[in-house]
C-alpha positions as CSV (number, residue, x, y, z in Angstrom):
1,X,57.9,217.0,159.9
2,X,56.2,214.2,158.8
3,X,58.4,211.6,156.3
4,X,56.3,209.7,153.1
5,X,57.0,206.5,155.4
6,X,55.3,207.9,158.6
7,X,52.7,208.9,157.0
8,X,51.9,205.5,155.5
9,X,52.3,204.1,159.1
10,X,55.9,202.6,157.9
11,X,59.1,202.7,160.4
12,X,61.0,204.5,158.8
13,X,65.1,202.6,158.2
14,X,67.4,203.6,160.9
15,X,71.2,204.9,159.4
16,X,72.6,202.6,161.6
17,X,70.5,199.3,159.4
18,X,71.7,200.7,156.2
19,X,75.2,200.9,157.3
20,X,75.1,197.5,158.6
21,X,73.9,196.6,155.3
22,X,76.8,197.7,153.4
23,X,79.0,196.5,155.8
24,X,78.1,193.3,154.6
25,X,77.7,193.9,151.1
26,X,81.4,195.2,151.6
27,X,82.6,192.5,153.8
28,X,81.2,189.9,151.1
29,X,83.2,191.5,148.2
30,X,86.2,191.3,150.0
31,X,85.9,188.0,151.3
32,X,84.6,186.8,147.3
33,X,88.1,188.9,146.0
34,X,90.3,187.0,148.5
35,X,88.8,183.9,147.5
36,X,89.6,184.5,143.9
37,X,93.1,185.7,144.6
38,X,93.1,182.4,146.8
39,X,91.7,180.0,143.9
40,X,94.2,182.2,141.4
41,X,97.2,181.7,143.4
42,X,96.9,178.3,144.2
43,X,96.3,177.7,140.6
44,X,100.0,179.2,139.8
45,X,101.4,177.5,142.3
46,X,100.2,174.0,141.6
47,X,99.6,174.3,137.7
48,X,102.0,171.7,137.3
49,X,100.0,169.2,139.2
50,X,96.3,170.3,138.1
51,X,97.6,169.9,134.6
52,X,99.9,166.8,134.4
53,X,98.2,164.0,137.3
54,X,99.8,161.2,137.2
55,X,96.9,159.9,140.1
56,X,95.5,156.9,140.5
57,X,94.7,154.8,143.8
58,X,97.5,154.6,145.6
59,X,99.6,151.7,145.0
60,X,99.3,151.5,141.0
61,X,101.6,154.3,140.5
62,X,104.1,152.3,137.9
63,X,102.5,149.5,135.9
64,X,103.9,146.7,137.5
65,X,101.6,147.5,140.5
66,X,98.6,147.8,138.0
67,X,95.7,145.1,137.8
68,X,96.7,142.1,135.9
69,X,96.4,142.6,131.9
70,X,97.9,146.2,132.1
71,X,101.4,145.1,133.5
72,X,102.9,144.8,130.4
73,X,102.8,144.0,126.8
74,X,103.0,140.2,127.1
75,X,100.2,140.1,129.8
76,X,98.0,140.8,126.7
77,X,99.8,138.9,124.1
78,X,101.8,141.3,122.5
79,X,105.8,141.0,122.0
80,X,107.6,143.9,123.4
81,X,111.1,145.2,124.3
82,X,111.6,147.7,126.6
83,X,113.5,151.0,125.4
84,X,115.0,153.3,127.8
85,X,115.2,157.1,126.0
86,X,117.4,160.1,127.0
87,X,116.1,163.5,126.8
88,X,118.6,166.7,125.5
89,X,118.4,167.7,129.5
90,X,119.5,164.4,130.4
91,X,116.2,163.0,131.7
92,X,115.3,159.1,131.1
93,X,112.1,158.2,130.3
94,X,110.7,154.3,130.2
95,X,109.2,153.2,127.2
96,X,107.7,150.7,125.1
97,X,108.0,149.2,121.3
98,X,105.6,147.2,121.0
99,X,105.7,145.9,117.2
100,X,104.1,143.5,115.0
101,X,105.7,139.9,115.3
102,X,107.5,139.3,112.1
103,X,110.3,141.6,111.2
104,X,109.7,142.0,107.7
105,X,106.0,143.2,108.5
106,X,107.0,144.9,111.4
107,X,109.7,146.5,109.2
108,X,106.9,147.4,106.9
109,X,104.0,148.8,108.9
110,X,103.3,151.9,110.1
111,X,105.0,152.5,113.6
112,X,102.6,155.1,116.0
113,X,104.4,157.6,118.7
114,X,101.6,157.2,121.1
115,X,100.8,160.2,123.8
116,X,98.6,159.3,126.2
117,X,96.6,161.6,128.8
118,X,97.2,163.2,132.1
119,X,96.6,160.3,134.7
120,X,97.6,157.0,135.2
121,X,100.8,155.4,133.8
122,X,101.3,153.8,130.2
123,X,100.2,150.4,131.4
124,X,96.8,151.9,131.6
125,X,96.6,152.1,127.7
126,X,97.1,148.7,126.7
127,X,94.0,148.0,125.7
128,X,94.2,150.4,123.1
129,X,97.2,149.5,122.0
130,X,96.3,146.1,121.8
131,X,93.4,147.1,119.4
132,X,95.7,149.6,117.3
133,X,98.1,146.4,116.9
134,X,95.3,143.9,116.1
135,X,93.2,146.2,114.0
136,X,94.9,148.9,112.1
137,X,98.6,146.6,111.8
138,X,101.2,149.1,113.6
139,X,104.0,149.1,115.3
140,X,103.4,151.3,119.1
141,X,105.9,153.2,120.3
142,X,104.7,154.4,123.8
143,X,106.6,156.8,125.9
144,X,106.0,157.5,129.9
145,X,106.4,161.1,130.4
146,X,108.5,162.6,133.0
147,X,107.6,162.4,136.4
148,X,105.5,159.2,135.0
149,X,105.8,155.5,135.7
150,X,109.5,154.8,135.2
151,X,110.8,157.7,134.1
152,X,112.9,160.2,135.8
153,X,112.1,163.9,136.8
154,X,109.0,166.1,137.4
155,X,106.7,167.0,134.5
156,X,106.5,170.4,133.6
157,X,105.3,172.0,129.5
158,X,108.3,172.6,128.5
159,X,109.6,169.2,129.5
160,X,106.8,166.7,128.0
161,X,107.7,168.7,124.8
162,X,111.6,167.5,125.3
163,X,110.1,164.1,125.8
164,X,108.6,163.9,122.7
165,X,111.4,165.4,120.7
166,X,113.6,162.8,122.2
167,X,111.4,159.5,121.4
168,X,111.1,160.9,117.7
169,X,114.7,161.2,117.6
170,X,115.4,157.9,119.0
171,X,112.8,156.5,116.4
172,X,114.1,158.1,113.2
173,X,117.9,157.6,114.6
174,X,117.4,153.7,115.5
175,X,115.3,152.7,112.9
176,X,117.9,150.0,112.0
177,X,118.1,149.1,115.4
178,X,114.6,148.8,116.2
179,X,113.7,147.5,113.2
180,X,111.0,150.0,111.7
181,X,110.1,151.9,108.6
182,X,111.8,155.7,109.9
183,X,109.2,156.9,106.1
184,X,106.2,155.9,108.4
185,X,106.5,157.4,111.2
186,X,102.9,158.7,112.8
187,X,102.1,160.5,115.8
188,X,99.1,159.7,118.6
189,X,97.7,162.0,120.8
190,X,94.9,161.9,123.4
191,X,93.4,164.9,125.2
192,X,97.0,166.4,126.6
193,X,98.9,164.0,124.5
194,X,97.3,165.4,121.5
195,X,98.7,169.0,122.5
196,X,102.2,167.0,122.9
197,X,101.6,165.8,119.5
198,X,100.9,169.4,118.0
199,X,103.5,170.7,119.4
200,X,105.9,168.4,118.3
201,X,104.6,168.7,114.3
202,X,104.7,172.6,114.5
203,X,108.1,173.0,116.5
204,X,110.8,171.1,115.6
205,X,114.0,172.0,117.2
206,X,117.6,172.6,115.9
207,X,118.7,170.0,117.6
208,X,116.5,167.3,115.6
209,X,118.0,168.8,112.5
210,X,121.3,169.1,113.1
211,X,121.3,165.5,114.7
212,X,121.3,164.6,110.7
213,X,124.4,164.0,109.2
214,X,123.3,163.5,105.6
215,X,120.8,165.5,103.2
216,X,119.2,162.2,102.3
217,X,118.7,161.5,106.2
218,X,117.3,165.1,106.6
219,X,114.2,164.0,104.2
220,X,113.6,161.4,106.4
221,X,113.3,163.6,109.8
222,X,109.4,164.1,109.0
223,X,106.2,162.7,111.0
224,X,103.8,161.0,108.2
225,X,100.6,162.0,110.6
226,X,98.9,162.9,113.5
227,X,96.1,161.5,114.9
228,X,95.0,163.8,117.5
229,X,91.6,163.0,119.6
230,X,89.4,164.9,122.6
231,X,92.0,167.5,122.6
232,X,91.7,170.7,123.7
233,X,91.8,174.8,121.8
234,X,94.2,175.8,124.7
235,X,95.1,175.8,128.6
236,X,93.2,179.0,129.0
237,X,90.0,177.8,127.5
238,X,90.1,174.6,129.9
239,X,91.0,176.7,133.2
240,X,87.4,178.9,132.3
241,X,85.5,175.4,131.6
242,X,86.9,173.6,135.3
243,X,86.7,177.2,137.0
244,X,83.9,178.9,135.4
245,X,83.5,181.2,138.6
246,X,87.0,182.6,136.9
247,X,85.7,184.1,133.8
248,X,85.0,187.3,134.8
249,X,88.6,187.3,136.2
250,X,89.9,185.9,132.8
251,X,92.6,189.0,132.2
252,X,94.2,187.8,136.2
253,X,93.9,184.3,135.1
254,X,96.2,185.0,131.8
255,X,99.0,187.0,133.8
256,X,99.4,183.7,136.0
257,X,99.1,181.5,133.7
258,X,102.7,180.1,133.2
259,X,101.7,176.8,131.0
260,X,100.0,177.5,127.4
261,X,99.5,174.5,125.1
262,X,97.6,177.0,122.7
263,X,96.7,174.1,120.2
264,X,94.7,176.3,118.4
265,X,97.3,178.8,117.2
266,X,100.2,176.0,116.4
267,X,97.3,174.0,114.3
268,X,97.2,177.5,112.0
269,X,100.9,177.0,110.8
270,X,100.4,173.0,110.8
271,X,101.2,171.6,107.1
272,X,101.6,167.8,108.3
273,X,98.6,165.2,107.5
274,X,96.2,165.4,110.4
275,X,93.1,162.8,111.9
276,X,90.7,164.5,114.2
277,X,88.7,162.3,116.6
278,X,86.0,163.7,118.7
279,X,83.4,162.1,121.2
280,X,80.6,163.3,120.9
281,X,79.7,163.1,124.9
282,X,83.4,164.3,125.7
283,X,82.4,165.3,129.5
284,X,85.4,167.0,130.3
285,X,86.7,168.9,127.2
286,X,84.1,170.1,124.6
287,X,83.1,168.8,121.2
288,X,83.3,172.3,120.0
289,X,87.3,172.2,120.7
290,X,88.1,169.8,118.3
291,X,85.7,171.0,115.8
292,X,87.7,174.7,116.0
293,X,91.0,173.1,116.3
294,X,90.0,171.3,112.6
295,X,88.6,174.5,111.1
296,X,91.7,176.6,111.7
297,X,93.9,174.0,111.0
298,X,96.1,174.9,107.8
299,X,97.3,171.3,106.7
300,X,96.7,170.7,102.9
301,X,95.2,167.0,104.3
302,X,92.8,166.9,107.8
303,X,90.2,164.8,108.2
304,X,87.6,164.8,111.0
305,X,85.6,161.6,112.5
306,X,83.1,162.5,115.4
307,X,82.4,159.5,117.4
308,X,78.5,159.9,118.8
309,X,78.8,158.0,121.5
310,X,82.8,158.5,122.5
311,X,83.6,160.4,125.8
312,X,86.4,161.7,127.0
313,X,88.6,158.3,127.8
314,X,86.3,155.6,126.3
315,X,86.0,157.2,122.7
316,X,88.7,154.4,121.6
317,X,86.4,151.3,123.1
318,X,85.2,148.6,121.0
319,X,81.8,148.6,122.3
320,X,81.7,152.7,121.9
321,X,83.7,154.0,118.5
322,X,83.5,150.1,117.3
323,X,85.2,148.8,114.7
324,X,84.2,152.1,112.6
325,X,86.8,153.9,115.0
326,X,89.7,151.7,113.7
327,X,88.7,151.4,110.0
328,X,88.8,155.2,110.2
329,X,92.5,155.4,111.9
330,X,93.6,152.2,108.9
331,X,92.6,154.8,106.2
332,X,93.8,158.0,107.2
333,X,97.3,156.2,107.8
334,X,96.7,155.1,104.1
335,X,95.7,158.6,102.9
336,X,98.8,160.4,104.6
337,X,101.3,158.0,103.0
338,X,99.5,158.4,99.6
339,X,99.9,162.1,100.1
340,X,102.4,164.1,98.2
341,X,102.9,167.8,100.2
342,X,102.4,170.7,97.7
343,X,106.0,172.0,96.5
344,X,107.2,174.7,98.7
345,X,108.4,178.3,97.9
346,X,112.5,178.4,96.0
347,X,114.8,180.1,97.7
348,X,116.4,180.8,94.4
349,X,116.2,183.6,91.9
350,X,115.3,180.7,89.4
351,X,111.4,179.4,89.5
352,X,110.4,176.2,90.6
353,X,107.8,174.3,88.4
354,X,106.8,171.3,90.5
355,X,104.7,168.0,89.8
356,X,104.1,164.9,91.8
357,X,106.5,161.7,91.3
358,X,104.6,158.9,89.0
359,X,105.6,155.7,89.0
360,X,107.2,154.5,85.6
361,X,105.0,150.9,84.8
362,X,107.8,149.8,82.8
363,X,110.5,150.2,85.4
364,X,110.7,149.5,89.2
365,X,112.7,153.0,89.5
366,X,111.1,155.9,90.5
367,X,110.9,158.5,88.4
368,X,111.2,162.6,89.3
369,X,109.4,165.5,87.8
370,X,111.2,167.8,85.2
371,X,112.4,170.8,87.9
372,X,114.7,173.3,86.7
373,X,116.4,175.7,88.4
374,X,117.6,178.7,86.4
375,X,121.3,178.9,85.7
376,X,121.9,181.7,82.8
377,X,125.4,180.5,81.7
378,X,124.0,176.4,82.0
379,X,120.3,176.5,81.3
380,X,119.1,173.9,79.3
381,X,116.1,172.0,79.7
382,X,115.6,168.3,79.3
383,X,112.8,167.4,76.9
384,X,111.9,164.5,79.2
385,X,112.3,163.7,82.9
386,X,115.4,161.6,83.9
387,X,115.8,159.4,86.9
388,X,116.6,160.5,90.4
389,X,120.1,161.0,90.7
390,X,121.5,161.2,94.1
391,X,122.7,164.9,95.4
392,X,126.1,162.8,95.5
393,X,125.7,161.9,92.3
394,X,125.1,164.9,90.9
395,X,128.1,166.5,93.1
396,X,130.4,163.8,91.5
397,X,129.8,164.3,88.2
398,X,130.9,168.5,89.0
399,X,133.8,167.3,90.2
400,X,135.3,165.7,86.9
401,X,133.0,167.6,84.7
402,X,131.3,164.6,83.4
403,X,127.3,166.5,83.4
404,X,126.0,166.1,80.2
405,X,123.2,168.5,78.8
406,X,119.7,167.8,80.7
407,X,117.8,168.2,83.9
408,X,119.5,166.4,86.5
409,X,116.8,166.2,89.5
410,X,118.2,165.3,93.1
411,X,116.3,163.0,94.8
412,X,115.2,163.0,98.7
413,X,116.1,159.8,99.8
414,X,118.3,157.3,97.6
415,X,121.7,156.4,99.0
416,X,123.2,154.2,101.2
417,X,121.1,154.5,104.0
418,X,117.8,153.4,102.4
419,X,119.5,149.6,101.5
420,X,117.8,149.9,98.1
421,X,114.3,149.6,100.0
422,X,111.6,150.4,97.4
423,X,109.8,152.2,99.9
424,X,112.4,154.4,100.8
425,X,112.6,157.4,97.9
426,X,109.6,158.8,97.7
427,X,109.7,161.9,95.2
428,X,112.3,164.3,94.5
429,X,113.2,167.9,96.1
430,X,112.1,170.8,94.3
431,X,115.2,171.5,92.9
432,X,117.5,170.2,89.8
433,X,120.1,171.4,88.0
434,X,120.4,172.2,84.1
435,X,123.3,172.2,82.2
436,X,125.1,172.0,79.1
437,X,128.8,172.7,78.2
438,X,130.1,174.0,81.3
439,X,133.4,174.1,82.5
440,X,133.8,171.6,85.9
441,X,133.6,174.6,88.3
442,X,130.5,175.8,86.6
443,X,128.7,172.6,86.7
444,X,130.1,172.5,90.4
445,X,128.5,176.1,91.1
446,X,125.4,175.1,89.6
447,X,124.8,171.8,91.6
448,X,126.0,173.0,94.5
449,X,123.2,176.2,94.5
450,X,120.8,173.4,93.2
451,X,121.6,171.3,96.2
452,X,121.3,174.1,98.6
453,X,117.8,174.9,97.3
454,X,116.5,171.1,97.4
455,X,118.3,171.1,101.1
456,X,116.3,173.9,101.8
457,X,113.3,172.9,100.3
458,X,113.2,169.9,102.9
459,X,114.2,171.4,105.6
460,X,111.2,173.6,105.1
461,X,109.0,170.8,104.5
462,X,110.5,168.9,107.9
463,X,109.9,172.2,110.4
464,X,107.1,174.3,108.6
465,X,108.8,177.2,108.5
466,X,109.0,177.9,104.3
467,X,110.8,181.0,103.8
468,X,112.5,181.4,107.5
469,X,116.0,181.7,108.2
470,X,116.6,178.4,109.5
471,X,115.6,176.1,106.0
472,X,118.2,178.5,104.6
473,X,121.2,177.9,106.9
474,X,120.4,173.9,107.0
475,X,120.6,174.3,103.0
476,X,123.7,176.4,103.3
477,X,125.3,174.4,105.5
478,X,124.6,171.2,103.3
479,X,126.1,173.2,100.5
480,X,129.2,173.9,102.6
481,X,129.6,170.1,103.0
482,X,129.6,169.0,99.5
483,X,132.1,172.0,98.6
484,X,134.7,170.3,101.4
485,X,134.3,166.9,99.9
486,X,134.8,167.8,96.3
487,X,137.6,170.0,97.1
488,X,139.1,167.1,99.0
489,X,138.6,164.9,95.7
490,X,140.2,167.7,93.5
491,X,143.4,167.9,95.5
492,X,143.5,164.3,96.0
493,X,143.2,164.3,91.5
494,X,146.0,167.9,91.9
495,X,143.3,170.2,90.7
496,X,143.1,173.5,92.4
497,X,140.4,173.8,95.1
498,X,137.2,175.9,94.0
């Protein structure tokens, strides 16, 4: 019988070719899979070192082996001390304080929690520095991550996150010390130091807030800003971008994955100040990043400055982002310390009518809004704001039943610890407490609930979490404390406890 190819004078295809044929095609998938599963398990194995490279030519692996000028601070001009910082897992990690030469400006300025990249050591960003000192006036505070420079250990996610709780501890816990302003605190972050950054303004731990030992204190325990630049959406996003051959693959890649640093969920429950700074000609991570990380980002005050020129690790030069790029960090920092935080939910029955704190032009004392909290048995309002009264204050007054009627707000920061710095109250809690005749355990009972809602209230504001659990049991617990201290005071006077 005569075939349609034999008849067009065509050889017709043997079996045997056609098998060959798939035999290749089948051979090719295989060998294609098992190089995926190759590339995919090699990525979990090493994500650690694709991720956090502390590489660069051999020798220059701590910064007194880099080229001269990136040593040290004083190679460039700038006095330094070196601070050595313990993490909670009992890492140390090397760092520098690099701050402006007088104390009573250095005490004054801004101080930056700088996080640089993946590679190279700290030594390697003082340039930068230099220009952030010289141009915008701050104090730098930069740390080595683990693994890095100096500093102890191997660096893993989870542990760059305990480095950067631990130098923000040592920061607001030293401020005496050190000699800086604990109220102007702001945090730096540069393409894996910006997700560092994030992650430290989005998850505070217990630990920083039980470190506290005062309410006041607890106010303090709050990062002014970030400044985040060339910083990526997440981990995943960046593996399809250096690995595009993945992305058909991208449900494998995610079960390996063991490191996240998903910036662009933590930036959607973000509520601190925030500086975006993008390069235009970012060659490694994607304009379009950053300009998703600032539209999903929640914070009632984020600002965005796209440098056209800027790539990856030169956005920060003077002869790319200019001296534009530094005028732009100057007055965000300015804009963040302006910035009064919208009043957070009560955790009271009572409603909470908040205000922001003016400035009273006859007096150097800073005065609060009128706050009430509702107490039934006590309520009455003052007809005009009062001014800030300490929670121990207001707590000493229960104690001998001295409140008179009004609105007594409590105030953030005003005790001891702030040395009468002007600088150092700045606005009251949400939370005061009305009363008029009241017998010294009501008056007591009222402050105390008042104190455990402005308690509250801050610890909110300090880890985001408005309405959790966790505000509640810092507030309650603050509360506890003030009821063991005024029963102390009543026994010590022969009054029955409360």
């Amino acid at each position: 019988m005569e075939t349609p190819e034999m008849a067009a004078g065509v050889e017709p295809r043997s079996p045997s070719m056609l098998l060959m044929v798939a035999g290749l095609v089948a051979r090719a998938t295989w060998v294609g899979g098992a190089l995926v599963l190759c590339v995919v398990g090699l990525m979990w194995y090493f994500q650690e070192k694709l991720l956090f490279y502390p590489g660069v030519p051999r020798g220059f692996e701590t910064p007194e082996r880099n080229p001269k000028g990136l040593r040290h601070p004083e190679e460039r001009g700038l006095p330094y001390e070196e601070v050595w910082v313990k993490t909670v897992d009992g890492i140390m990690l090397h760092c520098w304080l690099i701050k402006q030469k007088f104390a009573q400006v250095s005490k004054s300025a801004p101080t930056i929690l700088f996080f640089h990249g993946n590679a190279g050591n700290m030594g390697f960003r003082l340039p930068n520095i230099e220009l952030l000192y010289k141009h915008v006036g701050v104090n730098v505070f930069i740390i080595s991550y683990r693994g890095y420079g100096h500093s102890e250990g191997f660096p893993t996610e989870p542990g760059v996150y305990r480095d950067a709780e631990a130098a923000l501890n040592v920061l607001m816990e030293r401020h005496e010390e050190l000699g800086i302003d604990p109220n102007k605190i702001f945090v730096f972050g540069r393409s894996l130091g910006g997700a560092v950054a994030i992650h430290l303004a989005t998850n505070p731990t217990r630990h920083n807030v039980r470190l506290l030992s005062s309410f006041s204190f607890l106010s303090q325990m709050r990062i002014r800003g970030l400044i985040v630049e060339n910083t990526f959406t997440s981990l995943f996003e960046m593996v399809l971008i250096v690995f595009p051959f993945l992305r058909p693959f991208r449900r494998l890649v995610r079960v390996v994955q063991r490191m996240h640093m998903d910036n662009a969920e933590k930036v959607k429950r973000l509520q601190t100040p925030i500086l975006f700074i993008s390069g235009m000609r970012d060659e490694l991570v994607p304009c379009r990043h950053m300009r998703k990380l600032f539209d999903l980002c929640a914070s009632p005050l984020r600002e965005k400055e796209e440098v056209s020129l800027g790539g990856h690790n030169d956005t920060w030069e003077w002869a790319v982002g200019g001296k534009s790029y530094y005028d732009r960090i100057a007055a965000f920092i300015q804009h963040a310390l302006d910035f009064k935080s919208p009043s957070l939910p009560s955790t009271t029955s009572g409603e909470l009518a908040s205000s922001s704190s003016v400035m009273d032009k006859d007096s150097s004392s800073r005065i609060c809004p009128r706050i009430s909290t509702s107490h039934p048995s006590l309520e009455r309002k003052s007809e005009s704001p009062r001014p800030c009264s300490t929670g121990d204050e207001a707590i000493d007054s229960a104690v001998d039943g001295s409140y008179s009627s009004g609105s007594y707000p409590l105030c953030k920061v005003q005790d001891s610890r702030s040395n009468g710095h002007p600088d150092s109250e700045r606005g009251c809690v949400n939370s005061s407490v009305s009363v008029g005749t009241a017998s010294p355990e009501e008056a007591f009972n009222a402050a105390s609930s008042a104190a455990e809602t402005a308690a509250s209230s801050v610890a909110a504001e300090v880890t985001g979490m408005a309405g959790s659990t966790f505000p509640d049991e810092v507030g309650s617990q603050y509360s506890n404390t003030l009821r063991e201290r005024v029963a102390a005071s009543r026994a010590k006077e022969g009054k029955d406890e409360l």
